[in-house]
N, C-alpha and C positions, 0 to 999 in steps of 0.2 A: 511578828518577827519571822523571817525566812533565813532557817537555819541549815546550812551545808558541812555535813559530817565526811570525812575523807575516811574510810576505815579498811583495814589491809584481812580483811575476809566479803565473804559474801553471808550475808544474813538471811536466817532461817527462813523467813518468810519471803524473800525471793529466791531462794534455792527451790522450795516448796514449789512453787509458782513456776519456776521455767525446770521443774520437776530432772533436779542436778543434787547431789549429794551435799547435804548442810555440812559444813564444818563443826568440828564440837568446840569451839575456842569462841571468845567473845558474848559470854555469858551478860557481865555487864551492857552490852551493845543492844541485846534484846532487852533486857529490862530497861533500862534508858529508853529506848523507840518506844515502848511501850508506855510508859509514862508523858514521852512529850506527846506524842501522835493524841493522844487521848486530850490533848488541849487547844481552846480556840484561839486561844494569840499566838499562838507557833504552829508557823508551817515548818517539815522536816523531810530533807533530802539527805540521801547517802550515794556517797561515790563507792564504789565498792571495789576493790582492787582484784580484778581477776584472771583466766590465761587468756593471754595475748589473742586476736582475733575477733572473742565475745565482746558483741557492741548491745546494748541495752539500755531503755530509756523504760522503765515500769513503774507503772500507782499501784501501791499495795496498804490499803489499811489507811490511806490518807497520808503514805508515805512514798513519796518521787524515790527511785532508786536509780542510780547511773553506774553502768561499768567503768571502770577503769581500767584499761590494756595494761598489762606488765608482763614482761618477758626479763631475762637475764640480758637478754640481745639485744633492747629497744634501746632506741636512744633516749637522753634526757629529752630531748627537744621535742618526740615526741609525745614525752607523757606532759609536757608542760603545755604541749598545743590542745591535750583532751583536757586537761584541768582547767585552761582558757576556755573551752566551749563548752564546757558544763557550768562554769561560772556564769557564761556570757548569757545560757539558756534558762540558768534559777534566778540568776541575781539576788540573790542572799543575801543577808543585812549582817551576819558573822555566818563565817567559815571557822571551823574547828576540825 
C-alpha cells in the first residue's frame, strides 16, 4: 500500500539530509515513519510543508519526501497545484 502523509514540519531525517535545522515538534511523526518505513507492504511518502521557494523530491530510509511551498502570500491555487503533482507523481492508495 502507497501511503502519502501531508505533515506541516519538515522531519528530522530530511532536515538531517539537506543539512537545515530539524524542528523539535512532531515527535509522533518520527516514530510513526519509523515504524511504517520498516515494513514491506507500505510504501511511505511525506509532503512536508515548508518556506516558500524550497522544491524537493528525496528517498531517505525507504522514505519519498516532497516539499510543500507555503508562504502567508501564496495563493490556494497554488498549493493545490503542488498537492496535484505530488499526487499525480506517488499515486498513493490513502492520503492522510
Amino acid at each position: 500500500m502507497r501511503i502519502l502523509w501531508t505533515v506541516n514540519l519538515l522531519p528530522r531525517e530530511a532536515a538531517l539530509s539537506m543539512r537545515v535545522s530539524a524542528e523539535v515538534l512532531g515527535g509522533w511523526v518520527e516514530a510513526m515513519t519509523k515504524q511504517l518505513s520498516g515494513r514491506t507492504d507500505i510504501q511511505l511518502a511525506i509532503a512536508c510543508k515548508v518556506k516558500d521557494g524550497i522544491v524537493f523530491k528525496k528517498e531517505i530510509h525507504q522514505v519519498t519526501y516532497y516539499s510543500l511551498s507555503y508562504s502567508e502570500k501564496k495563493q490556494e491555487a497554488s498549493l493545490r497545484a503542488q498537492c496535484k503533482q505530488i499526487i499525480e507523481a506517488y499515486q498513493p492508495d490513502l492520503i492522510q
